[in-house]
C-alpha positions as CSV (number, residue, x, y, z in Angstrom):
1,X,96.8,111.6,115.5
2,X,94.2,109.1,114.1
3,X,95.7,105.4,113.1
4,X,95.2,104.9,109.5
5,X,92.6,101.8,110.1
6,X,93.6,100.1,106.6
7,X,97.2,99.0,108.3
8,X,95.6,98.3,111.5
9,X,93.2,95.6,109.7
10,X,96.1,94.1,107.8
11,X,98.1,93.6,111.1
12,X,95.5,92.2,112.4
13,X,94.6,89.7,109.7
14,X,98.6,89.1,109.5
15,X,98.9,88.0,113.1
16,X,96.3,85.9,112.8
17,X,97.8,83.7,109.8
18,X,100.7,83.8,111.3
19,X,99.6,82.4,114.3
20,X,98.1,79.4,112.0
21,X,101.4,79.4,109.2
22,X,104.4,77.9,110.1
23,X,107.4,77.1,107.7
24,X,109.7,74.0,108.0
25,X,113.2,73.2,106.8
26,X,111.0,70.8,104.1
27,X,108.0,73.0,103.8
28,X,109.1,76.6,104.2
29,X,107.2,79.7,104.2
30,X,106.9,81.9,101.4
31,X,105.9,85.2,102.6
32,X,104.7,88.2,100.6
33,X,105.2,91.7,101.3
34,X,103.9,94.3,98.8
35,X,105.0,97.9,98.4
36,X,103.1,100.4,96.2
37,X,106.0,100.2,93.5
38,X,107.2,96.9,94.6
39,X,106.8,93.2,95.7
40,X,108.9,91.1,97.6
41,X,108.8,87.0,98.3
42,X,110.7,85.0,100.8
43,X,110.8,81.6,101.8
44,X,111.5,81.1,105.1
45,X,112.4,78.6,107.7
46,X,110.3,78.9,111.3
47,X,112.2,76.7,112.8
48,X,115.8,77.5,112.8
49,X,114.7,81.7,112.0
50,X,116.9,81.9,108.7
51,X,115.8,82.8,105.3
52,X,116.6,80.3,102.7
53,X,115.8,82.3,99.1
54,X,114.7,85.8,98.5
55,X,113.2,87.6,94.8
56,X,111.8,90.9,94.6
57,X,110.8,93.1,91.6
58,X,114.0,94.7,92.3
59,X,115.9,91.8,90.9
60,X,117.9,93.1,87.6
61,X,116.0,90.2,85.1
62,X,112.8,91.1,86.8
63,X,113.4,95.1,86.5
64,X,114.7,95.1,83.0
65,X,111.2,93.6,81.8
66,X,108.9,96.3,80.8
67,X,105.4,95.2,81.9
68,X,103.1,95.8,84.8
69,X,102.9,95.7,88.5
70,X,100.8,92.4,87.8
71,X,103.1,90.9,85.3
72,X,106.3,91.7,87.1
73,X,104.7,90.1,90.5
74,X,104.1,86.6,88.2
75,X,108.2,86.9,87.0
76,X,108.3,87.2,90.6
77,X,106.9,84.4,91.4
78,X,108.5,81.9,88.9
79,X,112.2,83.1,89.9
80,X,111.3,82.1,93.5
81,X,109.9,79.0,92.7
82,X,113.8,78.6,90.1
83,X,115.4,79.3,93.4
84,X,113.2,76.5,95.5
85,X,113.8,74.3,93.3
86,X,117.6,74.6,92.9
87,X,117.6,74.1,97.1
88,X,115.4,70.8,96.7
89,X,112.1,72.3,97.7
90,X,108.9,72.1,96.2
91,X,106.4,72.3,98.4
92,X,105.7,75.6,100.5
93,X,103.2,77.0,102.9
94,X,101.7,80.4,101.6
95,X,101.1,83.5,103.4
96,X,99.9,86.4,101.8
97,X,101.2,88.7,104.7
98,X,97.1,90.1,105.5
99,X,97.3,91.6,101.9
100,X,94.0,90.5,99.8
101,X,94.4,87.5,97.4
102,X,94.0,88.9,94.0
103,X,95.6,90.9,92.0
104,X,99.9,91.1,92.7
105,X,99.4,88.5,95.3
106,X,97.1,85.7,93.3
107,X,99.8,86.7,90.3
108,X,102.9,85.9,92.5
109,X,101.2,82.5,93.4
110,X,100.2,81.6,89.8
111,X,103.8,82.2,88.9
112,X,105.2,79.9,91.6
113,X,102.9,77.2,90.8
114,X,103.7,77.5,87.1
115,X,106.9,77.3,88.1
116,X,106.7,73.9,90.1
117,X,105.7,75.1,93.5
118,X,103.0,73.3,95.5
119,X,101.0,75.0,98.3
């Protein structure tokens, strides 16, 4: 059975971020894992192991938009960035998960900054 070498790369490049990315309890990680249908965001504390505020596409105000996978990942974005901002945080450390920046990733940053997120 050959290894599909596309997933191979990525967990390569992801290991490698995350041996440079660390979250805080001030500064926490948002992570980004994308799906072929979906995208999902957390921010997440390195420290203590926990996960402090989740948003997918899944999310019922998110879903109920009709738009594209790029638009959704930017709606994405900016409800993370509501929930950082109701726990006091607005700084974060970024990590794209190994995934390329552009496209649903770059979007879901864009929508965090726009929503008051630094990186």
């Amino acid at each position: 059975m050959k290894t599909d070498n596309k997933v191979v790369r990525r967990q390569k490049i992801r290991h490698s971020i995350r041996k440079k990315v660390a979250g805080t309890t001030q500064t926490p990680r948002l992570s980004v894992f994308r799906s072929n249908t979906d995208i999902y965001v957390q921010l997440i504390d390195d420290t203590t192991g926990t996960t402090l505020a989740s948003a997918s596409s899944k999310d019922k105000d998110v879903k109920a938009q009709k738009a594209n996978k790029v638009d959704k990942s930017k709606l994405v974005g900016a409800a993370i960035a509501g929930k950082a901002s109701s726990l006091g945080i607005n700084t974060v450390v970024f990590d794209r998960g190994g995934y390329l920046y552009h496209g649903r990733v770059k979007a879901i940053a864009d929508g965090a900054r726009e929503g008051g997120l630094q990186f």
